[in-house]
C-alpha positions as CSV (number, residue, x, y, z in Angstrom):
1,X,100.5,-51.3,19.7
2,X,101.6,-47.6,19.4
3,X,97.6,-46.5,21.0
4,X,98.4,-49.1,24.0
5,X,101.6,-47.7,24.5
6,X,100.3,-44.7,25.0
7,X,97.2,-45.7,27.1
8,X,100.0,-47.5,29.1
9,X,102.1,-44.0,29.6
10,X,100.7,-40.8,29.0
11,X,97.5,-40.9,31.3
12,X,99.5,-41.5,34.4
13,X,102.5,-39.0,33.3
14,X,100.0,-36.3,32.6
15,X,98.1,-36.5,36.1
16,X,101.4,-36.0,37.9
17,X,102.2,-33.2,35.7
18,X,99.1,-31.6,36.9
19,X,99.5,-32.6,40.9
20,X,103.1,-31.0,40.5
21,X,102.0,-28.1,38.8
22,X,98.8,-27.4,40.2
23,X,100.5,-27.7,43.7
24,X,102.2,-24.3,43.1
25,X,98.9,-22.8,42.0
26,X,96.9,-19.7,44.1
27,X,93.4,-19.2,43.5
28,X,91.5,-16.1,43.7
29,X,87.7,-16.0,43.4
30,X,86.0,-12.3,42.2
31,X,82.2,-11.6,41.4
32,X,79.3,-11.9,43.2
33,X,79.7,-14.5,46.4
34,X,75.8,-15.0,45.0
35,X,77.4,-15.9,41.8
36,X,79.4,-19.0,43.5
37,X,79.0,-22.2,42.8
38,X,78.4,-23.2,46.7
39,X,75.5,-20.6,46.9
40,X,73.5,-22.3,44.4
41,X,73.3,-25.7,45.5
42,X,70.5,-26.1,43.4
43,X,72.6,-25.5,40.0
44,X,74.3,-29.0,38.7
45,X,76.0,-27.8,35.2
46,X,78.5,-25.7,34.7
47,X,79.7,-24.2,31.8
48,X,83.7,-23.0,30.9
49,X,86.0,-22.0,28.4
50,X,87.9,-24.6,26.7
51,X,91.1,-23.3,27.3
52,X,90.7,-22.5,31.1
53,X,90.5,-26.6,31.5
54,X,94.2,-27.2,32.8
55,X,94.0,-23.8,35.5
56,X,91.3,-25.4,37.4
57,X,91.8,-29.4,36.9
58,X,92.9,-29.6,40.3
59,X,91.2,-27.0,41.9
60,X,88.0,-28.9,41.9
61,X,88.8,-32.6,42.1
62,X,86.9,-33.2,45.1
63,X,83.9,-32.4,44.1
64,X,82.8,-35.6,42.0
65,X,82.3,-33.9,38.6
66,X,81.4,-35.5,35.4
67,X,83.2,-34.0,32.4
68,X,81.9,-34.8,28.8
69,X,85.1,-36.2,26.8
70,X,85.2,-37.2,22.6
71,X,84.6,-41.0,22.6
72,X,88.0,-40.7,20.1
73,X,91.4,-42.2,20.6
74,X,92.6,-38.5,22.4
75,X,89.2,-38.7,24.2
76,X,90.3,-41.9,25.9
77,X,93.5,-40.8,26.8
78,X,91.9,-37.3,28.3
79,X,89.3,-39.9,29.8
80,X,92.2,-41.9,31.7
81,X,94.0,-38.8,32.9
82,X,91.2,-37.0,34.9
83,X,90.0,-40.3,36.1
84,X,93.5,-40.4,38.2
85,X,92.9,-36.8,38.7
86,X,89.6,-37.2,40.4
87,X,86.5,-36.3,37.6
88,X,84.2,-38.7,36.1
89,X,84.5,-39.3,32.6
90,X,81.3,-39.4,30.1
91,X,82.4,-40.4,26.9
92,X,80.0,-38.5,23.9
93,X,80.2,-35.4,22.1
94,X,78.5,-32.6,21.3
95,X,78.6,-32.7,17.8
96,X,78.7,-36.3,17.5
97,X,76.8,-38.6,19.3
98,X,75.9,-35.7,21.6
99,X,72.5,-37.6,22.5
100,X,74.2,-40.6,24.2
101,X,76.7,-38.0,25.9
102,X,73.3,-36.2,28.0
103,X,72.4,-39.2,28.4
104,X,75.7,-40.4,29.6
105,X,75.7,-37.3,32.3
106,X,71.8,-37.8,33.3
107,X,72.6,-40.9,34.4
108,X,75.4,-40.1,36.6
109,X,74.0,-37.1,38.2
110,X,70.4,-38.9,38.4
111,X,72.7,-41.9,40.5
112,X,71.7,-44.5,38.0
113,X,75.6,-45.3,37.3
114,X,78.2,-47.3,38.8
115,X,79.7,-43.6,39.8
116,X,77.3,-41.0,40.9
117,X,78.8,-37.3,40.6
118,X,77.0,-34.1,42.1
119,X,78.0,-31.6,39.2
120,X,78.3,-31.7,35.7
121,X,80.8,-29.5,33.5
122,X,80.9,-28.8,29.9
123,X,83.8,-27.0,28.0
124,X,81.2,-25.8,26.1
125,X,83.0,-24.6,22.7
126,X,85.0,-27.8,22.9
127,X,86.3,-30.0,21.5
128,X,87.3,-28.4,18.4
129,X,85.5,-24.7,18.8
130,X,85.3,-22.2,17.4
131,X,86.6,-20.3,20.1
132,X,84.7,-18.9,22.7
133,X,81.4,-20.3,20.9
134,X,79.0,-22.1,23.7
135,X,77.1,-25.2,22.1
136,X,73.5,-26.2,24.0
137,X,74.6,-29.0,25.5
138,X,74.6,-27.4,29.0
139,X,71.5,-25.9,28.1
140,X,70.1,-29.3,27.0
141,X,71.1,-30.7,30.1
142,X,70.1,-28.4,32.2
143,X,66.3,-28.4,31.4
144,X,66.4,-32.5,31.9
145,X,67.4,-31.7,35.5
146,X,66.8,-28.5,36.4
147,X,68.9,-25.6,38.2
148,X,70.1,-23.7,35.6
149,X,73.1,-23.4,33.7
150,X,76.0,-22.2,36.2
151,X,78.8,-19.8,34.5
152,X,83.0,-19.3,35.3
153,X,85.5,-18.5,33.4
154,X,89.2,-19.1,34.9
155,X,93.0,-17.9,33.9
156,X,96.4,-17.8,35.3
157,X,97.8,-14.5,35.8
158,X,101.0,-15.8,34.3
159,X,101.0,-18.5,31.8
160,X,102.0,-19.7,28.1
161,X,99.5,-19.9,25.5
162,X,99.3,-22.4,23.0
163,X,98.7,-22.0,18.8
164,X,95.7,-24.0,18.7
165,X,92.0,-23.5,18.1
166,X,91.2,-22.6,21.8
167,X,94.2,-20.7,22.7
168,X,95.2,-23.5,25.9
169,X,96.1,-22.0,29.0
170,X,99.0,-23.4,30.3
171,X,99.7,-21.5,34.1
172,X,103.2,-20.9,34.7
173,X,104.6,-22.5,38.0
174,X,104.0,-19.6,41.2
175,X,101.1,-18.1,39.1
176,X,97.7,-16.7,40.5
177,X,94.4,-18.4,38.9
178,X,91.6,-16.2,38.9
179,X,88.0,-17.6,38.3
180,X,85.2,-15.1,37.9
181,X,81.7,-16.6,38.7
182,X,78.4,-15.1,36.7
183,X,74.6,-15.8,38.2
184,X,73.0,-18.9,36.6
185,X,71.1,-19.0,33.2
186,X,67.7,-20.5,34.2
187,X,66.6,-22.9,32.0
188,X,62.8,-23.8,31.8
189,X,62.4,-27.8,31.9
190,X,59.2,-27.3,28.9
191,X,61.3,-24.8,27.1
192,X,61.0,-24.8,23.1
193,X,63.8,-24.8,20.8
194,X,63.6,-21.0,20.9
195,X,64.1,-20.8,24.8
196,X,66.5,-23.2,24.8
197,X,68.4,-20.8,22.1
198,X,68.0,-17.9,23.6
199,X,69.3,-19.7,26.9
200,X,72.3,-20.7,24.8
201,X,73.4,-17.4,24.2
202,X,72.5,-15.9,27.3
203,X,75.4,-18.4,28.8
204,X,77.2,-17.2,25.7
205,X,77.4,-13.5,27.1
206,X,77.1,-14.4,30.7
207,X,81.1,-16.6,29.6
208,X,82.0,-13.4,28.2
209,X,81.2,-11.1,31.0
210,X,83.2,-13.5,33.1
211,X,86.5,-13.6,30.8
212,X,86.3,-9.9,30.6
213,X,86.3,-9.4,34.2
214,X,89.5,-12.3,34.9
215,X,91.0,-10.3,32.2
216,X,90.8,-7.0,33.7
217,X,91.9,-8.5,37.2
218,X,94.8,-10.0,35.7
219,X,96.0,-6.6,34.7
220,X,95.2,-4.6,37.6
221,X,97.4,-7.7,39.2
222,X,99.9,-7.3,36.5
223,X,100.2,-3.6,37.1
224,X,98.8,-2.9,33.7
225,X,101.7,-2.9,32.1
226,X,101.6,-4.3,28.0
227,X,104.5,-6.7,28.7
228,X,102.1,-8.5,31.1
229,X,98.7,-7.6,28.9
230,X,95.5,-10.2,29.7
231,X,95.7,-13.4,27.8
232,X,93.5,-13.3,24.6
């Protein structure tokens, strides 16, 4: 009773949280325009940070994107909230059931689904980390299709930050979102397991690189001063 209840309530509380708040929201793009997501049309998944998932929830809502989510209780009620938000839902894991997860996001990107999406994202250290680890499941993905891994990293210039694993970005009303863009990891479609790791780390660094580079334009927008230090 207590799980439908909250099925009932918290999915459609949530996504007006995130209209409200992402209303007040700026964006600002840095990197390479070659880096962008609209000049590789040919790149399908797209690989973030856990913790920037809340700074660009609404930014991107209209591009028919299919987000892995846990097939768990919290999963379903994550699952409910971006649906009403505009994103696809793939329920799977990558730990877990990871297998019927790829398979999940093939389909939709390959149109063999009720809902056909054009992109594909992965929080890719999610859903329980660690931190700022990438797991292959965009790499996996990406050789089944092609295109390449895409890369971006985003965070608000102002914002609270939670105590859990992945540090949650939460942007403060008014703030600026940043979103650094890095090239594509190509992904061979015969790679071996040792391509496919060293593809895996490649978007490893390539999420760094980005989150370094938000970080130092969030304190050249800060000023540089320590009160208003990037957001570890």
């Amino acid at each position: 009773m207590k799980q439908r209840i909250a099925l009932a309530l918290l999915p459609p509380i949530w996504a007006l949280l995130i209209r409200l708040l992402s209303a007040t929201l700026r964006f600002e793009d840095i990197g390479e325009p070659a880096a962008h997501a609209d000049a590789n049309p040919e790149t399908r998944v797209y690989c973030l940070w856990h913790r920037s998932l809340l700074s660009i929830a609404y930014h991107f809502r209209k591009r028919k994107i299919a987000i892995l989510i846990s097939p768990s209780f919290d999963g379903e009620l994550i699952a409910q909230t971006i649906c009403r938000v505009g994103y696809i839902p793939v329920r799977g894991s990558s730990s877990r059931g990871g297998a019927s997860g790829l398979l999940g996001m093939q389909r939709v990107l390959g149109g063999e689904s009720d809902q056909r999406c054009n992109y594909a994202a992965f929080t890719t250290d999610g859903p329980r980390g660690p931190v700022y680890q990438a797991k292959p499941g965009g790499v996996k993905l990406a050789q089944q299709i092609g295109g390449g891994v895409g890369i971006f990293y985003a965070a608000p210039d102002r914002a609270w930050v939670l105590r859990s694993w992945d540090r949650f970005l939460i942007p403060k009303p008014f703030s600026t979102v940043v979103i650094a863009w890095q090239p594509p990891v190509p992904v061979e479609r015969d790679a071996n397991m040792y391509a496919l790791e060293a593809a895996r780390q490649a978007v490893q660094a390539a999420l760094e690189r980005a989150r370094k580079a938000v970080e130092e334009r969030i304190q050249e927008r800060n000023g540089g001063t320590r009160s208003k230090r990037p957001l570890k």
